[in-house]
Structure formats: structure tokens, C-alpha cells
DRENLUM-494194 format. One record per residue (C-alpha): residue number from 1; residue in three letters; x, y, z. Coordinates in nm, 3 decimals. Layout:
% DRENLUM-494194
+------+------+---------+---------+---------+
: resi : resn :      px :      py :      pz :
+------+------+---------+---------+---------+
:  NUM :  ALA :       X :       Y :       Z :
...
+------+------+---------+---------+---------+
% end
This chain:
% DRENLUM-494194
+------+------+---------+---------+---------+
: resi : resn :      px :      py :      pz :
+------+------+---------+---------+---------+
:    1 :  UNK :   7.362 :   1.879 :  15.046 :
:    2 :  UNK :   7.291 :   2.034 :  14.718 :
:    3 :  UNK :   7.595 :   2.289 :  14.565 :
:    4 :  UNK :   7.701 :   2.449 :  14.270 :
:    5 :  UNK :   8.045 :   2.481 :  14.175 :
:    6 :  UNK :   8.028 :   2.845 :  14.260 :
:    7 :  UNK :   7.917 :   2.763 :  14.597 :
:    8 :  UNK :   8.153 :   2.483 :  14.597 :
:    9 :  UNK :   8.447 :   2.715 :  14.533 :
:   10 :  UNK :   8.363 :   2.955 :  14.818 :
:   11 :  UNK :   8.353 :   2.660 :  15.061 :
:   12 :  UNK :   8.684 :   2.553 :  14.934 :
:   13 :  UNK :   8.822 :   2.915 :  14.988 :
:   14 :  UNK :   8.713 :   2.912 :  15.318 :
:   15 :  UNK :   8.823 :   2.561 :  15.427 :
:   16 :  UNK :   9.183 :   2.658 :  15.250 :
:   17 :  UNK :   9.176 :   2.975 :  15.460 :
:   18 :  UNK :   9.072 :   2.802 :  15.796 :
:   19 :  UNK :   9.381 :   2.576 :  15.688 :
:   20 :  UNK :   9.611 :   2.838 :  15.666 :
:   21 :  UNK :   9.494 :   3.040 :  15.955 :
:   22 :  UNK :   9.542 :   2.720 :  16.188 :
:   23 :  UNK :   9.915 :   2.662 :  16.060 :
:   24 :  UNK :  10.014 :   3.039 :  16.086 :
:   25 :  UNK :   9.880 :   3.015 :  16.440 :
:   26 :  UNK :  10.068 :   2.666 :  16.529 :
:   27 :  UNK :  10.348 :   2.853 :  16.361 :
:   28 :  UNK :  10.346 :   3.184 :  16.565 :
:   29 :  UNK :  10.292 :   2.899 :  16.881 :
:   30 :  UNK :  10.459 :   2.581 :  16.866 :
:   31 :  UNK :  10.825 :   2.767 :  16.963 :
:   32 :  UNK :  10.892 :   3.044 :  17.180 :
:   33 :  UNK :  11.169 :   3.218 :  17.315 :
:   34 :  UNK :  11.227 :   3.305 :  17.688 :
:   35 :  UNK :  11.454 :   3.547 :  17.877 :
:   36 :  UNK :  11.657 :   3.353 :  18.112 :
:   37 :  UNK :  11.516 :   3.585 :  18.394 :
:   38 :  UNK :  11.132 :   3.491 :  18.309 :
:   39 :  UNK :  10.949 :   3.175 :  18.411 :
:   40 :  UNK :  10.923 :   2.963 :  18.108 :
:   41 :  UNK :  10.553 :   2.838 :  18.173 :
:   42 :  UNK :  10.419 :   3.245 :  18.195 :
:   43 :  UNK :  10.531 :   3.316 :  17.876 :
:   44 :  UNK :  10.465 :   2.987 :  17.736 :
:   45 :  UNK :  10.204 :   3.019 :  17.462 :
:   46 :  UNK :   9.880 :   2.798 :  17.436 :
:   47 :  UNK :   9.950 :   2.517 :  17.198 :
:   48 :  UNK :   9.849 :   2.149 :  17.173 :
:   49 :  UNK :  10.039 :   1.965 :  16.928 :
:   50 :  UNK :   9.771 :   1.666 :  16.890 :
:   51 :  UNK :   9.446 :   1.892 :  16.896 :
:   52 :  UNK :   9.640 :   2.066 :  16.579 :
:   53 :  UNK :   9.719 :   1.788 :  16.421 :
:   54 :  UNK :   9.376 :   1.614 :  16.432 :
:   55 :  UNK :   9.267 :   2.000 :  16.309 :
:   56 :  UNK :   9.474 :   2.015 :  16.042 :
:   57 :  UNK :   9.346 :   1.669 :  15.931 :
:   58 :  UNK :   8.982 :   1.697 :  15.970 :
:   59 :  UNK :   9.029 :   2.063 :  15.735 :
:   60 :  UNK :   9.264 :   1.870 :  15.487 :
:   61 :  UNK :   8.989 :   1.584 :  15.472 :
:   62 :  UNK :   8.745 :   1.783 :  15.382 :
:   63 :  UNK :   8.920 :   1.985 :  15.143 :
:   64 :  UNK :   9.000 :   1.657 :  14.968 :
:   65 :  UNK :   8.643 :   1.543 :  15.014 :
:   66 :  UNK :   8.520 :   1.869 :  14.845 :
:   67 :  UNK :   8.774 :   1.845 :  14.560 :
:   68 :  UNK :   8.700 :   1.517 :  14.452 :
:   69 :  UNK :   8.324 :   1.598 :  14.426 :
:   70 :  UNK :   8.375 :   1.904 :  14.241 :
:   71 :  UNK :   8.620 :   1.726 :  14.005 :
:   72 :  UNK :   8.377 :   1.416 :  13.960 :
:   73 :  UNK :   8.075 :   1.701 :  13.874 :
:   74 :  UNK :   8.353 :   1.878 :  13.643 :
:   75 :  UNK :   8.412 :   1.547 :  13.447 :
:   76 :  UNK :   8.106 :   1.407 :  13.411 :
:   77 :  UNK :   7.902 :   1.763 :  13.366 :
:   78 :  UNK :   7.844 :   1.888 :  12.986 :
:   79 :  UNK :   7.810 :   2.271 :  12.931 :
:   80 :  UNK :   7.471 :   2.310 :  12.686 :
:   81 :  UNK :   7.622 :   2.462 :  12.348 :
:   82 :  UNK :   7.983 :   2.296 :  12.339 :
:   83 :  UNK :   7.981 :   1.979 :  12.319 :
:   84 :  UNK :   8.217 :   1.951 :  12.620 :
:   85 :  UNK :   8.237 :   1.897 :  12.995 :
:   86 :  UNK :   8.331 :   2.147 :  13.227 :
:   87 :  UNK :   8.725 :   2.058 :  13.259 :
:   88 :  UNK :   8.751 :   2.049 :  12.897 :
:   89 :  UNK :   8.588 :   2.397 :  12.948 :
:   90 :  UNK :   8.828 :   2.471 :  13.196 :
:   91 :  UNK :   9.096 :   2.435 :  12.981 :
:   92 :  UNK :   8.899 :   2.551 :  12.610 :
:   93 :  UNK :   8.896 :   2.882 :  12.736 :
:   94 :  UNK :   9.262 :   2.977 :  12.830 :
:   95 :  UNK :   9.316 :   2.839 :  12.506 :
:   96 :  UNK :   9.086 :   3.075 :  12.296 :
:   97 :  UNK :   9.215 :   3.379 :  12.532 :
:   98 :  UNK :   9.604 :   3.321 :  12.443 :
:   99 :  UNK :   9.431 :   3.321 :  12.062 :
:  100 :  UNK :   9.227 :   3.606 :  12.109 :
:  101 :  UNK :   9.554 :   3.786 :  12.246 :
:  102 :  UNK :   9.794 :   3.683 :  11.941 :
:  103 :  UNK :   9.535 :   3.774 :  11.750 :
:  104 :  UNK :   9.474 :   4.123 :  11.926 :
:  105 :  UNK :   9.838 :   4.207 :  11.833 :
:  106 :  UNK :   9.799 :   4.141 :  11.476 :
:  107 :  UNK :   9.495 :   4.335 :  11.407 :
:  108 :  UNK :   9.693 :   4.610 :  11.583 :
:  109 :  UNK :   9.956 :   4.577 :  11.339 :
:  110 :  UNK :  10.052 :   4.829 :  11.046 :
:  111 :  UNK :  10.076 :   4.696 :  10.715 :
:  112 :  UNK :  10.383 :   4.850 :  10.693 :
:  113 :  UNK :  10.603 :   4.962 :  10.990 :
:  114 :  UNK :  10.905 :   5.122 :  10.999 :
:  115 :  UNK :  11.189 :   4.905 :  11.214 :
:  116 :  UNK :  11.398 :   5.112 :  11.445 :
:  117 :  UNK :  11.748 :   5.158 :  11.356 :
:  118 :  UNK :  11.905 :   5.017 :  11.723 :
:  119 :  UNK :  12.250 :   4.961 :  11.687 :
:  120 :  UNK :  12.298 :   5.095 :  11.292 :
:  121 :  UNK :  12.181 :   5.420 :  11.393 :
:  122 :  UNK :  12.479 :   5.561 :  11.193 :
:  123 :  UNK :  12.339 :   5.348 :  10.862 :
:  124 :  UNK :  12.144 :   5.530 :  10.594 :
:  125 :  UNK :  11.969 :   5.192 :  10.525 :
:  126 :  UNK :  11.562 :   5.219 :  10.633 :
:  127 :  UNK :  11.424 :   4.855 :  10.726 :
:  128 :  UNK :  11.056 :   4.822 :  10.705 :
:  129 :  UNK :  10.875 :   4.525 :  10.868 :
:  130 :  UNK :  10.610 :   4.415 :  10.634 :
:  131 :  UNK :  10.200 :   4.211 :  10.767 :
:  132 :  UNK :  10.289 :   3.888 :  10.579 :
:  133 :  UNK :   9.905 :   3.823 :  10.645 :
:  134 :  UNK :   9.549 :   4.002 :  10.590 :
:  135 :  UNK :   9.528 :   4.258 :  10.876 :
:  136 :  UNK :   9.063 :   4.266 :  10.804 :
:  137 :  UNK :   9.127 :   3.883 :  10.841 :
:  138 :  UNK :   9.355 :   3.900 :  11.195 :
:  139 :  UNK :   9.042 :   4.086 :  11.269 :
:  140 :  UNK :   8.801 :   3.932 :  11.176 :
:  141 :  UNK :   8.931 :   3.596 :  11.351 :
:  142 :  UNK :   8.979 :   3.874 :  11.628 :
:  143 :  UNK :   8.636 :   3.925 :  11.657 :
:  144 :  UNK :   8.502 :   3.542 :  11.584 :
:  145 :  UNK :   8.729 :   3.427 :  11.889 :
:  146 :  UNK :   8.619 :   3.721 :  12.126 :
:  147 :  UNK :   8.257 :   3.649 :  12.088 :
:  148 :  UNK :   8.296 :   3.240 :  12.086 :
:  149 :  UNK :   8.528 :   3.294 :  12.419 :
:  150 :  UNK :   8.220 :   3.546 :  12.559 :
:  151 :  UNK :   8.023 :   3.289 :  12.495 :
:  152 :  UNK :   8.237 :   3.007 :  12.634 :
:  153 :  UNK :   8.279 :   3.203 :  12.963 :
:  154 :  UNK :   7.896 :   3.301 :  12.965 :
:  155 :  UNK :   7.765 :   2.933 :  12.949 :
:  156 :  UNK :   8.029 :   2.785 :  13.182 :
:  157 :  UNK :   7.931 :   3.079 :  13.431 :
:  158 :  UNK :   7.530 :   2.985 :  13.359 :
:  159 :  UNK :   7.641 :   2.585 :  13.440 :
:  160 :  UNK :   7.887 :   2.702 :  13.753 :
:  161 :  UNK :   7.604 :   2.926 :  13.940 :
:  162 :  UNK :   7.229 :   2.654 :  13.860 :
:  163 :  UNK :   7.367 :   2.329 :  13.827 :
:  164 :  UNK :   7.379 :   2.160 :  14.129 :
:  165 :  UNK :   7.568 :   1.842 :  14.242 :
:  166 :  UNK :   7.548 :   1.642 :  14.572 :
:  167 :  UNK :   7.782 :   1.668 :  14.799 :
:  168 :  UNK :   7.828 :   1.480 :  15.143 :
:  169 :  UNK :   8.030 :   1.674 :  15.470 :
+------+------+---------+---------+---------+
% end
């Protein structure tokens, strides 16, 4: 069968879900307590160890399965306009956002700002906390990183939802 990664993700939600599901229900199952007035086998809950286990297995298998194919199309698959593949993508564009937030907070930045007293709040002495850079240039870099990261997330999103890659259940 033929997926994209988006399509590839939402399986892997939902296999990671049926996972979990299936151990919070051997959880809520595999012990159980019993007044000593009851009859142990009509409060006994349904639960077959084996049937779980093999469960639990064929889930994880697939999961792996999944994975692997994702990661191979991630590896090997270039996104058009960066030179890259999609884990290098993957890992470009938390890099440009932690830039694009320092530089956020230095284009917001007063040339000169005045530094609250704190403890010397009895002192007559003013601090000031000076830029030491070009505030138009922490901007300008502002706005080169936003639109290179827009455009970073708008091709890998473009490769994530067309491309396909084959994948075998």
C-alpha cells in the first residue's frame, strides 16, 4: 500500500492508541480483589494472559514495521528547495524556530533600558542596560528566519501530505 507520511502518522497514532488501550485494559484485568464472602470466579474479570500477549506483540510489530518505513522514506526522501532530506528537515526547523525566538527578543529590545533597582533600592545609582547590537538588524534577521522557517515548514508539509512511499502490513 501506497502512504504519505501524514497518513503514515495517523496510522501510527492509532496503532500506539490500540496499544495503550489493550494494556490499560490488561491492567484494569489481570488482578482483582475479592470479598472473602463472594465466589472468586463471579467476580473474576475476563482476561487471557496469552491472547494479550500475542496482542500486544502483533500491535508492537507493526508499530515497528511502520516506523522503520517511515524512517527509511525520511532518510532517503529530499524536500524540493533545501537541499536536504526530510530528517535533516526534521531537525532544520526546531533549529531556525529557537533562532527566530532569540531573535524575537532582541528586536523587542530597547536601545536603552532602564535596569530595576532590586536589592539597592535605597541607592541613588541608575543602571541602564545598553543593545550592544543593531536592533533594524535583530530584525531584519527576525524577519529573514521567519519567512525561510515558513517556508521550511510549508515544503516539508507539501512533501509530508503527496509524496507517497510503499509500505507493506
Amino acid at each position: 500500500m501506497k502512504l504519505t507520511s501524514a497518513e503514515a502518522a495517523k496510522m501510527l497514532r492509532k496503532l500506539n492508541d490500540d496499544l495503550e488501550a489493550l494494556r490499560v485494559r490488561e491492567s484494569a484485568s489481570e488482578v482483582f480483589v475479592a470479598a472473602i464472602s463472594e465466589n472468586v470466579e463471579d467476580v473474576r474479570p475476563e482476561y487471557d494472559f496469552a491472547k494479550t500477549r500475542e496482542e500486544e506483540e502483533l500491535l508492537a510489530g507493526q508499530i515497528r514495521k511502520l516506523k522503520h518505513a517511515l524512517n527509511v522514506f525520511n532518510a532517503t526522501t529530499e524536500v524540493p528547495g533545501f537541499g536536504m532530506t526530510i530528517d535533516a528537515m526534521l531537525v532544520y526547523i526546531p533549529q531556525l524556530t529557537n533562532t527566530r525566538n532569540r531573535l524575537a527578543a532582541m528586536k523587542r529590545r530597547l536601545p536603552k533600558e532602564r535596569v530595576e533597582a532590586g536589592f539597592r533600592s535605597a541607592s541613588n545609582i541608575i543602571d541602564y542596560r545598553y543593545a550592544n547590537y543593531d536592533i533594524a538588524a535583530a530584525q531584519a534577521a527576525y524577519d529573514e528566519v521567519s519567512n525561510r522557517l515558513a517556508k521550511a515548514q510549508t515544503a516539508l508539509d507539501l512533501v509530508n501530505s503527496t509524496v507517497t512511499f510503499e509500505y507493506t502490513e
